[in-house]
Structure formats: structure tokens, C-alpha cells
N, C-alpha and C positions, 0 to 999 in steps of 0.2 A: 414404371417411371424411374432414372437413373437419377438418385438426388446424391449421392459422394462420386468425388472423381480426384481424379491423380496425375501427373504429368512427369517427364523425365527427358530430357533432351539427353540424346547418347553419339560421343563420337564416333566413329565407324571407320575404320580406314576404305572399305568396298561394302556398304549399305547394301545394294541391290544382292549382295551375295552372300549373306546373315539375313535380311529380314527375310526374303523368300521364303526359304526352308524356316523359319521360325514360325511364319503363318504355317506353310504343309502340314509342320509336325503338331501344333494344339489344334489344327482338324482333329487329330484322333483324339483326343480330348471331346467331341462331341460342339467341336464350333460350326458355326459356318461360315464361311467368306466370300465378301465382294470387293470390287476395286471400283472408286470412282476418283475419277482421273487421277492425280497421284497421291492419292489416301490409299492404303489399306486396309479395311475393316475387316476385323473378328468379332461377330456376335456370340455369345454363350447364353446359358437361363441364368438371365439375372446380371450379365455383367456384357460390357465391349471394348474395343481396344480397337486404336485407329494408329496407322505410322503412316507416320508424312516426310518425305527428303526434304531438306532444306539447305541452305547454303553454309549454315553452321551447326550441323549436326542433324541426326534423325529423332524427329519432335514425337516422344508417343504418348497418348493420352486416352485413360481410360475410365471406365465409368461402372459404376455399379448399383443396384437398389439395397446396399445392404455396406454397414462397413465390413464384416467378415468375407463377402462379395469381392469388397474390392482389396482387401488383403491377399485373397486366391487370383486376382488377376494381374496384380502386379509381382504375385511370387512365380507366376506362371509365365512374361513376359521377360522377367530380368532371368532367371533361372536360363530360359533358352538363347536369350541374346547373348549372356555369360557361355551358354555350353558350344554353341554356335561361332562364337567367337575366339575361341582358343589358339593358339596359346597367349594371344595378346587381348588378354580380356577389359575392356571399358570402364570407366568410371559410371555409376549410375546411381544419380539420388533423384527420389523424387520429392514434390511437394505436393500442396494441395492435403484432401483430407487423407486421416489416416496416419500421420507424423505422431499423434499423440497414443499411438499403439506400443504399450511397453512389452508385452509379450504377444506370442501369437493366438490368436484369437480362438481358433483351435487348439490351442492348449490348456492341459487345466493338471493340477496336483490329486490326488487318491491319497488317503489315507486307510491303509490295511485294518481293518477291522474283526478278522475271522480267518485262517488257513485248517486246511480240513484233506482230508487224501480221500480223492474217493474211490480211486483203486491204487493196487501196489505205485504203478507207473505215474498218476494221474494225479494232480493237486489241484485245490479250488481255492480260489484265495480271493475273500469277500473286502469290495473298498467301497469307502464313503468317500460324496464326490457333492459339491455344488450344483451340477450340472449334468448329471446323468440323463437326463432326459433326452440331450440329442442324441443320445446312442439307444432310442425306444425305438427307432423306424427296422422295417427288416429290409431297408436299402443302408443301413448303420453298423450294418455286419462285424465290419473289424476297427480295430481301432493298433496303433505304436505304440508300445511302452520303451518308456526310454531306460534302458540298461546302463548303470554308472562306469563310468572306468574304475576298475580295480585299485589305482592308484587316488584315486580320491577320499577326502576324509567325509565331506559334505556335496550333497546332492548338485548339480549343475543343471539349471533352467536355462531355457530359451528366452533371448532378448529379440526385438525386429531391428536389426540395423538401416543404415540408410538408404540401400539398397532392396529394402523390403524384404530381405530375406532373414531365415533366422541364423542369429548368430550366440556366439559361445564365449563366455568370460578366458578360457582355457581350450583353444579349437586344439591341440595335439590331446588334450584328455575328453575330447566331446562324447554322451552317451553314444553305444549304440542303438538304432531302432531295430525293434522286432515285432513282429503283425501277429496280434494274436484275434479271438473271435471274443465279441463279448457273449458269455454265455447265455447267462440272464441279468434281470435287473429291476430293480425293482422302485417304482420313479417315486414316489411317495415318500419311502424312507431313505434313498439318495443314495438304493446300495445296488452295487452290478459284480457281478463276478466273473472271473476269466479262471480257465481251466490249463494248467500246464504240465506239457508231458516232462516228467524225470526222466533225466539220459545219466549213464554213469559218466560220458564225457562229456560234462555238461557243456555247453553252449551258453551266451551270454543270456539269454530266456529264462531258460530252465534253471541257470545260477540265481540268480531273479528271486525264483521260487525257493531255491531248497536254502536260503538265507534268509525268506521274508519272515515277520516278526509284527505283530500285533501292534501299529500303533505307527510303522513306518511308513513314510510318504513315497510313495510313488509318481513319475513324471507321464501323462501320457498325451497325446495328441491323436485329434481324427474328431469323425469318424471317416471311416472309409466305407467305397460301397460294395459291390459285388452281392446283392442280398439276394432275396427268393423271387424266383419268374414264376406268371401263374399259369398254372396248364392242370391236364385234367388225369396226365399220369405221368409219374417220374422215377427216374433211373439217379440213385445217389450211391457215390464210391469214395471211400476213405479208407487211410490209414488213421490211427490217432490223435496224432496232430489236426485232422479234418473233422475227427469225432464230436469236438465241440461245436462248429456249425452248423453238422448234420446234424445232431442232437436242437437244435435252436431253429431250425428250418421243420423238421419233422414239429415240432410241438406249436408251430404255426401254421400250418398245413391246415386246411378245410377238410370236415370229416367225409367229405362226399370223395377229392383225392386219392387216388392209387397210386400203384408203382412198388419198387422193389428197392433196396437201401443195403450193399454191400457194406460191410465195416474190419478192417483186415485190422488186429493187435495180436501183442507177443502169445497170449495163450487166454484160456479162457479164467485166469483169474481178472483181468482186464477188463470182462464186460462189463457194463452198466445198464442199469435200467430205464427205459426210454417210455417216458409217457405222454400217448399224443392218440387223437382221435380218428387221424386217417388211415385208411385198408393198406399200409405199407407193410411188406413184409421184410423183416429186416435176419439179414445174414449174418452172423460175425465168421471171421475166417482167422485162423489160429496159424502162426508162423509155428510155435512149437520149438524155440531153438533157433531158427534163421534169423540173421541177422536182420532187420530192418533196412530193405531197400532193396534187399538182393533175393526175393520171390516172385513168382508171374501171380498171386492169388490176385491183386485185384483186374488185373488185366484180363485173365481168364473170366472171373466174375464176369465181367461187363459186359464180354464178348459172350455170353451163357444165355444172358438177358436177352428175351424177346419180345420189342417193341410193339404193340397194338398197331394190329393193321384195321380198324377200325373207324376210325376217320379221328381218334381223340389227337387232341393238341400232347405235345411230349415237350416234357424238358427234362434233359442230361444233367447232371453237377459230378463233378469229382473235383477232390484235392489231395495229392499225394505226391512222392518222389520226384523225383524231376524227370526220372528213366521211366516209369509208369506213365506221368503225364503223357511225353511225347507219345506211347503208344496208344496211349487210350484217347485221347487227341487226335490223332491219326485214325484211327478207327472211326469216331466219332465223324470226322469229317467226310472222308474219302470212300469207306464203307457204309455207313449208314446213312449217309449223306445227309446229314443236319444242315440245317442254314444257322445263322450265326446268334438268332435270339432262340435259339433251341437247346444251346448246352452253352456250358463252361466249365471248360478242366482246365485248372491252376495247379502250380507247381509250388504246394509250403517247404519247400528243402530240398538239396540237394546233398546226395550219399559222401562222403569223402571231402564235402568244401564246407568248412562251419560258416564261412561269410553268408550264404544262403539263404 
């Protein structure tokens, strides 16, 4: 049952040529759509969105059984009618519930509690949080930390302006976001840890870490999903940036689970120790000197791997470079022919562009 909902009347200069493609594209978002007579309806879990032309504007109005619900469907509607609409973007407020939302609903503050190395490369840095618990699902996999600009004295939180979206006291100094996995966590004493790789050229992340301090508030939003599929054997490929997912997925695995678990880092002072109950057998693969991003080790991995011809269900994961993904992606696809709930290879970075 939808009990909050929201409205926004938007001018358009050509309506039928913005909302179209604005339904298309939150399909891939997981909606579905109908048209009855001149409504368009998108359904989602948990939330809908109707657009209707009108003589003074395009009337949209949405609904949701949750107010966090309906904060995702109006940041999801003005977001594409804004991106869609360029360069002459619309005014768009709405009303209805949801106005009394001072921050985003998915956002919440961390307090550092504990930083700790747990190899040369690798840092773990334990926060206290009110609200750790939405990030207990293993469809809660990652979550943003919001990285300060360098120029700031004092941290900058997210407001929801009137347009539902979030907005910034200082938008030319807004954080940057960057996705990291939450590692563990532990819901009782409200503490979750995220693991970050040390770069000597650090990145807005990694600066994050090798500054953080016992006691400092951190800004983060999510969760996000991409979590664990379930199957009866699995192929997982990382470089270190990936290591903490895999690490978080292997140690929720069923101990009945197979499969094989590449892990590519600088050398072998980098490994870690992985404890978990499924028949995984895990590789690490040593650069030795190469630089990160410029080896075929996981690529070769993957392609070594030999899938069960048995009749068992399979599911793929990797997360690595962005020159690795595409091949191991491609392989995935075209070669071993998976269908689409059978693997996912993401891209955490790309070599030569820190915005990545």
C-alpha cells in the first residue's frame, strides 16, 4: 500500500521528447511500464510515478510505501527530467510529503573509532554509526563516503533542496563520493569497517584514510547493491580494491559452495588471511614490481578457470581495472556465454584517470 506521495508540475518546452526517454531509461533501473491513455506509469518495489501532459505543464506524481521510498523516486525522476532536459533545465519543486526531509535519508555521519593497517598497502578504519544496520544485508555491499574538499575547514553535509535533490551549502567545494565495500560490521555495537587501499598518489579515498584520526566524523550515504547471487559454484576475480568484497562474500558463502577465488596484489606481503567455510580455493597473484593495472594476471586467471560441466548453477564476480573488466567481461559473455544473472564484472578504477 502507497501511503506518502509527492507532486511536481514541470514546464517542458517539448514534454513528449524528455518524458519518453526519461520512462526508457529508469527501466533499467528495474521498473516496469504502462501507458493508459495519457498517463505514464512507472512501477518500482515499493514506489510509482505517473506523468500526465497537461495544458500547463507536465503533472507528475508519485507514490511510495515508505518515506525513504519516496525520496528515491523523486531523486530518480527530477534527476532524469534535469539530465534529459539540458541545456535549458526546468524549475522543479515539489510538494506533498517529504518537504520536512532535512537531509537525505540515506545519509548518516560515522564517527572513526579505531584505524589499524592490515597490510603494508591496506587500512581498516573502524566507525560508529546510529544506523549500521541497513548495511547488514549482503545486497548492502557498498555504501559513498563522502571525501571533503581540501579547501575546507569544516566537513559539508548534504541538505534535500526543493527539487528533491541533494544539495550543498558551498556546491564549487562539494565532497567528492567514492564507493567503497563495507567490510564487516557489527550491528549490536553500531560498528562497521571499510578497508582502504594506500596509493602513493593518493586519490580522494585513500587521502580519506591516510589523514583519518580517531574521533573524526565521516559523511557517508547508501547502501548500495551489487551483493552475493546464490549458486552452487563460483568464479571471484580481484585486484585489491575488490579484496574487500571478496573477502565479505567468501565469509558468507554456505559451506556446501565451491568455486575458485583469484586475488591479484603488489606482492605477497599483501595477503590476508580469509576465513570462511566454503570449499573455495583461493589464489593470490603477485605483480612483483608492475605497476597496477598494466598486467594480464587476472585476465589469464579467469580464462584458466574451468567451469563445471555438471549441471551446477555458476556465478562469475570480478571487480578490477577498467582494461581488465572489459576483457574479462567480454570473455564472460561472448565466450562462455553467461546470461546476465550468472556473473558481474565491475569496473573499481580506471588506470591514468583519478576521477574513476
Amino acid at each position: 500500500m502507497m501511503t506518502f506521495s509527492a507532486r511536481t508540475r514541470v514546464a517542458l518546452s517539448d514534454p513528449e521528447s524528455i518524458i519518453a526517454p526519461v520512462c526508457e531509461h529508469m527501466l533499467e533501473h528495474g521498473g516496469v511500464a504502462r501507458v493508459e491513455g495519457s498517463v505514464r506509469i512507472l512501477e518500482f518495489s515499493g514506489a510509482r510515478a505517473r506523468f500526465r501532459l497537461t495544458d500547463d505543464g507536465t503533472l507528475v506524481d508519485v507514490e511510495a510505501n515508505s518515506l525513504e521510498n519516496l525520496y528515491f523516486v523523486r531523486v530518480a525522476v527530477a534527476s532524469h527530467i534535469l539530465e534529459f532536459s539540458e541545456p535549458a533545465a526546468p524549475t522543479i519543486v515539489w510538494s506533498g510529503d517529504g518537504g520536512e526531509l532535512a537531509r537525505p535519508p540515506n545519509f548518516q555521519i560515522l564517527r572513526i573509532t579505531d584505524v589499524q593497517d592490515v597490510t603494508p598497502h591496506m587500512r581498516r578504519i573502524s566507525f560508529h554509526g546510529d544506523n549500521v544496520a541497513r548495511f547488514a544485508g549482503m545486497n548492502a555491499l557498498h555504501l559513498n563516503v563522502l571525501c571533503q574538499h581540501r579547501d575546507l575547514a569544516a566537513p559539508q553535509w548534504p541538505t534535500v533542496g526543493g527539487n528533491g535533490l541533494a544539495q550543498w551549502e558551498d556546491p564549487a567545494r562539494r565532497p567528492t563520493l567514492r564507493k567503497y565495500t563495507v567490510r564487516s560490521l557489527d550491528v549490536a555495537a553500531g560498528r562497521l569497517d571499510i578497508d582502504f587501499v594506500l596509493h602513493a598518489d593518493a586519490g580522494p579515498g585513500s587521502a580519506v584514510a591516510e589523514v583519518a584520526q580517531i574521533g573524526a566524523e565521516i559523511g557517508v550515504i547508501g547502501p548500495g547493491g551489487g551483493g552475493l547471487v546464490e549458486a552452487d559454484w563460483y568464479l571471484f576475480a580481484g585486484d585489491e580494491t575488490a579484496l574487500p568484497a571478496i573477502a565479505r562474500m567468501l565469509e558468507h558463502l554456505p559451506a556446501q559452495a565451491r568455486g575458485e577465488a583469484f586475488i591479484e596484489v603488489a606482492d605477497k606481503d599483501e595477503v590476508q588471511h580469509l576465513a570462511f567455510q566454503a570449499d573455495i580455493e583461493v589464489t593470490w597473484l603477485y605483480r612483483d614490481g608492475a605497476a597496477a593495472g598494466t598486467t594480464s594476471l587476472l585476465t589469464d586467471a579467469v580464462r584458466s578457470s574451468v567451469l563445471p560441466r555438471d549441471g551446477s548453477s555458476v556465478y562469475v564476480w570480478a571487480g578490477c581495472e577498467f582494461a581488465a573488466f572489459r576483457q574479462i567481461r567480454s570473455y564472460c559473455r561472448t565466450e562462455l556465454g553467461l546470461k546476465k544473472d550468472e556473473h558481474l564484472v565491475v569496473s573499481y578504477w580506471n588506470r591514468g584517470n583519478s576521477a574513476e
